[in-house]
C-alpha positions in Angstrom: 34.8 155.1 -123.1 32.1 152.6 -122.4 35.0 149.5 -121.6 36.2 152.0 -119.0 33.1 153.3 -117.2 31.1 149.4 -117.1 33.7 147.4 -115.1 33.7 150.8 -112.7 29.9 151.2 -112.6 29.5 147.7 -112.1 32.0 148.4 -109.0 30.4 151.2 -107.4 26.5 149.6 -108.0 28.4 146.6 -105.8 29.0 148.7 -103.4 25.5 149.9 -103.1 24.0 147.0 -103.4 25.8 145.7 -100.7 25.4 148.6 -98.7 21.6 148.3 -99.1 21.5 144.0 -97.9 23.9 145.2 -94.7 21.8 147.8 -94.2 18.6 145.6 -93.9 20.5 142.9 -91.9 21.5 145.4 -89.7 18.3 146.8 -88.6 17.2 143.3 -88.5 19.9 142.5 -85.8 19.2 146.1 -84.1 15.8 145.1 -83.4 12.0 146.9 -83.4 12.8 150.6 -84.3 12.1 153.0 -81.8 14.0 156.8 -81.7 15.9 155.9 -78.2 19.5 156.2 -77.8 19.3 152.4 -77.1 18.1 151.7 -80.5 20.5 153.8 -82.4 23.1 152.5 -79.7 22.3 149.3 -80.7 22.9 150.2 -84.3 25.7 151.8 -84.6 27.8 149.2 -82.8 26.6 146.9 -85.4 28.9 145.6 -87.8 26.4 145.1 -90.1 25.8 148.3 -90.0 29.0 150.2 -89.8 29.8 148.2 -92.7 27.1 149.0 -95.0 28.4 152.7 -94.5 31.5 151.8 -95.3 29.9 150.5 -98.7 28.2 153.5 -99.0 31.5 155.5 -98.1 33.6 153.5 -101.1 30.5 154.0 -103.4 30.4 157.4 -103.1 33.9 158.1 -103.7 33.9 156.2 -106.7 30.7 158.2 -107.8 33.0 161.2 -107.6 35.2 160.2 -109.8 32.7 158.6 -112.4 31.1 161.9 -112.4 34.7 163.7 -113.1 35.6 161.4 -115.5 32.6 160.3 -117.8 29.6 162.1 -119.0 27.1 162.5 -116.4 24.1 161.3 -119.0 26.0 157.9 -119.6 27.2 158.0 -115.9 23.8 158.4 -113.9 21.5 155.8 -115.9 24.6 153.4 -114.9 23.6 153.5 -111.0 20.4 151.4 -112.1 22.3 148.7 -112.6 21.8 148.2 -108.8 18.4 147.9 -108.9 19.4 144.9 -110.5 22.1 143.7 -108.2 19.1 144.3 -105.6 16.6 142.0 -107.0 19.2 139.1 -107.3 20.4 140.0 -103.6 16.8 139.6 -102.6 16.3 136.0 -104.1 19.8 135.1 -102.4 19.9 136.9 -99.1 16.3 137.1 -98.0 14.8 134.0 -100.5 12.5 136.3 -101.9 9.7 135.4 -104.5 10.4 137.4 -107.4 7.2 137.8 -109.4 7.4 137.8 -113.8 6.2 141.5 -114.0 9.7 142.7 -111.4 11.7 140.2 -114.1 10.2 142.4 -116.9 11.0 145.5 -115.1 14.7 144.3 -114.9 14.9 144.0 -118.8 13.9 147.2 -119.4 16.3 148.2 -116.9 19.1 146.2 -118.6 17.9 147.0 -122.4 18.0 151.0 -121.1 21.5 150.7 -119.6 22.6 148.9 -123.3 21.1 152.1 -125.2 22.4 154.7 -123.4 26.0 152.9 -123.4 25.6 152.9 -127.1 
């Protein structure tokens, strides 16, 4: 069961992921926030942006159908996988400083994902 649900995990924390680094480069584009229509008129037109919800869209149907197919306790602890996919993505995209303590945080993320899969 596990060699099916990782490779589609994997997938769908992806997709998230990516979803999450569009996200932030498209409110970076849209400029200072502000509720106006100009703002959100500004982000919606975005392609930054309308493709982090199309991330976000493809994520979440593949969440349906991890959570049809697999048990939802092995299933769920999977999606912290993209916290993962979220630190690297902040070293490569944004040349963030990652200090040791986040790096220990990530194992323990990592060594959880292995015991639950197990």
């Amino acid at each position: 069961m596990l060699l099916k649900l990782l490779p589609i995990s994997l997938l769908q924390c992806m997709l998230l992921s990516g979803g999450q680094v569009l996200m932030k480069f498209g409110l970076t584009k849209a400029g200072d926030f502000s509720w106006s229509w100009a703002y959100f008129g500004r982000l919606f037109i975005n392609w930054q942006f309308i493709s982090c919800g199309i991330c976000y869209g493809l994520g979440s149907v593949l969440w349906m159908y991890i959570i049809k197919n697999f048990p939802f306790s092995m299933a769920y602890p999977m999606v912290s996988i993209s916290y993962v996919m979220g630190m690297f993505a902040a070293i490569i995209f944004f040349h963030e400083q990652i200090p040791l303590i986040r790096w220990v945080g990530v194992f323990f993320i990592l060594t959880g994902c292995v015991l639950i899969a197990k």
